[in-house]
N, C-alpha and C positions, 0 to 999 in steps of 0.2 A: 455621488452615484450618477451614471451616464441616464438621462431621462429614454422614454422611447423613441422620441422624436433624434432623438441625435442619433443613436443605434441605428435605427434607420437611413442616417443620413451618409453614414459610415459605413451599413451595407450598400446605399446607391454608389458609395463611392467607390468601394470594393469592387462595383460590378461594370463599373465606367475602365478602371483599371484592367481589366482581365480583356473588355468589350474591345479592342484592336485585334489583338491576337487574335479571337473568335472570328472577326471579320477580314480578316488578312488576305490580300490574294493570294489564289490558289498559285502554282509552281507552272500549270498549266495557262495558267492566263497569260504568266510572261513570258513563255516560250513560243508562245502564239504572238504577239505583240511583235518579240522581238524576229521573231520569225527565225531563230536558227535553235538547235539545240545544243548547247554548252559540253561536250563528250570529253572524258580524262580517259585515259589509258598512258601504259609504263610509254610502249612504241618500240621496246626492245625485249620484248617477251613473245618470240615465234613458238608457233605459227599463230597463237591468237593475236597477237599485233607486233608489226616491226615495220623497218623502211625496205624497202628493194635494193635496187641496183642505182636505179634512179631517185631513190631519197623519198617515196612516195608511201606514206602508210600504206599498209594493206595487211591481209592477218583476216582469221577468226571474225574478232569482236569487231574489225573494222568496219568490214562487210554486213555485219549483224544491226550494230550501231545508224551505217548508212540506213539498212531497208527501215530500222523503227523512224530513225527520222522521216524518211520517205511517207512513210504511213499517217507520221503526226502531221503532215503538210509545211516539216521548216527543212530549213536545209543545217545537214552534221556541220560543228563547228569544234574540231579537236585541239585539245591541250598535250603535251608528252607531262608525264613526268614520273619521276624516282616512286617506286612502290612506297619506300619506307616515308613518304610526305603525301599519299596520294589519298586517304581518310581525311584528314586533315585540312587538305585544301577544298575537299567536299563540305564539310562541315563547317568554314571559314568563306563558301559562297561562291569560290572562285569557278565552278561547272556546277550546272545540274545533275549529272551523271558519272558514274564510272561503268565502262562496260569494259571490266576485266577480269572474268574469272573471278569475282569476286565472293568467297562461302558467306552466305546467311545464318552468320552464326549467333546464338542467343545474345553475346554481348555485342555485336555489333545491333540487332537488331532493339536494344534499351538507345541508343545515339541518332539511327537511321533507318527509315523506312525501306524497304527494298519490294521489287518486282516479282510478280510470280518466276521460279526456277526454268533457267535456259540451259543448261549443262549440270549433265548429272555426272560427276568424276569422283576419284577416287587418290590419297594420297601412294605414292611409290617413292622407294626409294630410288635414288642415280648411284651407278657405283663405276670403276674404270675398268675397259675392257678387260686389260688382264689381270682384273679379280678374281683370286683363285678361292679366298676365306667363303664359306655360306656364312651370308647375313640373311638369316629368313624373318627374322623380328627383334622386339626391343630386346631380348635376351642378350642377342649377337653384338648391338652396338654399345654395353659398357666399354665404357674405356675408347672410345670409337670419337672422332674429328667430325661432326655431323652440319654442312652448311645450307642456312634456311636465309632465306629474305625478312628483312626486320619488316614487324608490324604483320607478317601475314599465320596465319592459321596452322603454318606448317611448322612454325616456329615456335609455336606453343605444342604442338602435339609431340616435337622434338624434346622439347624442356621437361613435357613429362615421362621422358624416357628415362632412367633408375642410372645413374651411372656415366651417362654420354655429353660428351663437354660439345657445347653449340653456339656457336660461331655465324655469326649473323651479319650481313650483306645488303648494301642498296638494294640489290636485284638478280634474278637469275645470272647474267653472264660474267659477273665476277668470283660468283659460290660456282660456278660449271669451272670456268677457268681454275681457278684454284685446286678442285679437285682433278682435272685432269692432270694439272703439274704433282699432283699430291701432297699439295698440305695440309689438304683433310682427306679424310677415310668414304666419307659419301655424302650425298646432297639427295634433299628431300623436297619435292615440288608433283607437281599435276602427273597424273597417269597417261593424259593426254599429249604431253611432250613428248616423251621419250619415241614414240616413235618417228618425230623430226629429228630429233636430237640424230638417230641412228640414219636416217636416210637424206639427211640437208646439210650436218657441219660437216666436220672434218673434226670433231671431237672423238678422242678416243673412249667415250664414255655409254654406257649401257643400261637397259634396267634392270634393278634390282625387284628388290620383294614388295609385293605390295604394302601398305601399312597405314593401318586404321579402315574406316568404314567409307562408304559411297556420302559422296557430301553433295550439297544445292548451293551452284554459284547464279547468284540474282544479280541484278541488277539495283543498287544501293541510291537514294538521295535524302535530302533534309526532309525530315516529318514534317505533317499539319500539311500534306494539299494530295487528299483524296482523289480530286477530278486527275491529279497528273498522273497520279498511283493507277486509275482507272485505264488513261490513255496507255501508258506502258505495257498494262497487260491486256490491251486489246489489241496491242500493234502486234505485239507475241503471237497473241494464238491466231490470227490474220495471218502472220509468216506459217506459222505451224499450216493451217490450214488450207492455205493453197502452195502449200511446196514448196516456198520459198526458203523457209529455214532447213528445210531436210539436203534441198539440192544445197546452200550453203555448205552445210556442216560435212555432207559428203565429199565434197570438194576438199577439204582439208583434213578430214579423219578417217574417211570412206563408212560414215555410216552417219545417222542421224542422234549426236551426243545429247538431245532433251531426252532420251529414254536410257533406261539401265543398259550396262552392254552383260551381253549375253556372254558364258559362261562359257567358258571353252568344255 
């Protein structure tokens, strides 16, 4: 039988173990240090982020991304890459941040801490211009070609549709492309693209019905550092606050997307 004295020795030891973690620096301390902040985004998902003419991000979340770092005192430091690797590489250390339309969904938030809500959206379907079928909800798409981006929220909300074969993509411009040639029936992504879709490509492609509920896209990074969790949501409501995210968001949506849109 284990005496007291060991039991005790085996709790100090227990508590020496756990004692780093506890004292770990925060996310903010090395953001600060390193003086830039770490930003992931796809970079091919307009209007929230893509290149120009000239190869230069810019987009939504670019601009958004810019002013928090502005705020924190480092300067943006961007990553591109594939949606369907971009949790992952969050989780694996490679940026601090994603600022992309990202939903705060219950299972991501068991993995990653996230930001108070920057964009209040809503899922839509995409369908091609001359779609004559009404698809008004999941009723419509049995039996239906449905294209979602792997790994994202739209993808699951598709799979629980009763009937609908979903077919899943790096990222939006290959699920857009596809359904404009029609080898699927419709594509399911943000409510807030469709109207660049209709006024920027040359895609012959439109919106369809809305579907599902109003979601909260945060700003997502690794758990366990509070102070940087704090900083993020003071840089927000600082933009909220003197204007700067409204004149943002008006510039590419013509209204201010941190609030519900109003209801025709």
């Amino acid at each position: 039988m284990k005496t007291f004295k060991s039991w005790l020795a085996l709790a100090g030891l227990g508590l020496a173990l756990v004692a780093p973690s506890a004292g770990a620096a925060d996310l903010l301390d090395e953001v600060k240090q390193r003086g830039s902040l770490r930003i992931a985004l796809e970079g091919s998902y307009p209007p929230f982020n893509y290149r120009d003419e000239q190869g230069r991000l810019t987009g939504f979340d670019v601009e958004i991304a810019e002013a928090i770092a502005t705020k924190l005192g480092v300067k943006p430091q961007f990553t591109t890459t594939e949606w369907s690797g971009i949790l992952a590489g969050l989780q694996a250390g490679k940026y601090d941040v994603i600022v992309n339309q990202v939903a705060a969904t219950e299972a991501r938030r068991k993995t990653f801490d996230f930001s108070e809500p920057y964009v209040l959206s809503s899922p839509q379907l995409i369908v091609r211009n001359n779609e004559t079928r009404k698809i008004q909800g999941p009723a419509d798409l049995k039996g239906k070609k449905i294209g979602v981006g792997q790994g994202s929220n739209y993808a699951d909300l598709a799979r629980s549709i009763e009937g609908a074969e979903v077919k899943v993509y790096p990222g939006a411009p290959e699920y857009l492309q596809d359904l404009a040639t029609g080898r699927i029936d419709v594509a399911l992504n943000d409510s807030l693209l469709i109207p660049y879709l209709a006024q920027k490509t040359r895609l012959p492609v439109k919106a369809g019905a809305p579907l599902g509920a109003v979601e909260s896209n945060a700003i997502p990074f690794r758990k366990g550092s509070p102070a940087f969790k704090q900083a993020i949501d003071k840089a927000l409501a600082d933009l909220k606050a003197d204007g700067s995210f409204a004149k943002i968001s008006t510039k590419w949506f013509g209204r201010d997307v941190s609030k519900p849109p109003v209801a025709p």
